[in-house]
C-alpha positions, 0 to 999 in steps of 0.5 A: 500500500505504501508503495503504490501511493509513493508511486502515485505521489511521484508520478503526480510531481512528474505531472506537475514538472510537466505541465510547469515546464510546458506551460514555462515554454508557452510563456511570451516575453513582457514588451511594454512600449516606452517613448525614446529617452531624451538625448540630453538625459541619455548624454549625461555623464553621472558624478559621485559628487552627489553621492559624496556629499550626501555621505558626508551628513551622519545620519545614524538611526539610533534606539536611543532617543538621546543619541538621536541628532534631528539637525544632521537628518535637516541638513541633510534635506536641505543638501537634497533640495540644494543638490537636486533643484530640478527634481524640487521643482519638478516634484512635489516633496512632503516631509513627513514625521519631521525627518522623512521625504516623500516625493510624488512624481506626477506623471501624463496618464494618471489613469496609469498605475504607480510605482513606488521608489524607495530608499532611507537617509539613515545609516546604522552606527560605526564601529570601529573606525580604524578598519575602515579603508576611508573615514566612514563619513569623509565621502571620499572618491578614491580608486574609482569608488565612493567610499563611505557609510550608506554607498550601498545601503542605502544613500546611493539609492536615495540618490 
């Protein structure tokens, strides 16, 4: 009896492989038709300046209110607004809970759906400084890298 329905259950993972892989075969690519890029965003050349700047600010989240520095998180926005002023002029920005930014880019076709772009301004505290290979809050831009609290998690994207 055991062994018929372990004969059963296999065959039923051998059907169910089967018809995953056929029906993965039937699958078409997702084209979605876009408008050309403009040719003035498309040249632009990207700088780390930018990113170096804003890795400057220490914006360390913290559990311990005390610890908690509010005017690095301010100066901060205002580097963004003075950094970006095509996207503040562009986007409305809302600050929300004193110390977070959401911008909303209005696009042509609001029948279309959102999407939604995330990223945070806090980095988690330094420990141990001197094994860093650049100071964790000097932005530096060395050997082809931004180095720095917050390039890959998670300022970059912010920026």
């Amino acid at each position: 009896m055991i062994r018929r329905l372990a004969v059963l259950l296999a065959g039923a993972l051998v059907a169910l492989i089967g018809v995953c892989v056929w029906r993965t075969t039937r699958l078409a690519p997702y084209a979605v038709e876009t408008d050309p890029v403009d040719s003035a965003i498309a040249a632009a050349t990207p700088t780390p300046d930018r990113l170096s700047g804003a890795l400057r600010f220490q914006t360390i989240s913290t559990q311990e209110s005390g610890r908690f520095d509010p005017a690095t998180f301010l100066a901060l926005h205002d580097y963004l607004a003075a950094a970006f002023p095509a996207t503040h002029a562009n986007l409305r920005r809302e600050v929300v809970g004193e110390y977070s930014l959401l911008y909303t880019w209005t696009g042509a076709d609001p029948a279309l759906d959102p999407i939604l772009l995330m990223g945070h301004l806090d980095v988690v505290p330094v420990e141990e400084e001197g094994r860093w290979t650049h100071p964790p809050f000097g932005g530096v831009v060395a050997d082809g890298f931004v180095w720095g609290r917050g390039t890959l998690d998670d300022k970059a994207a912010v920026i």
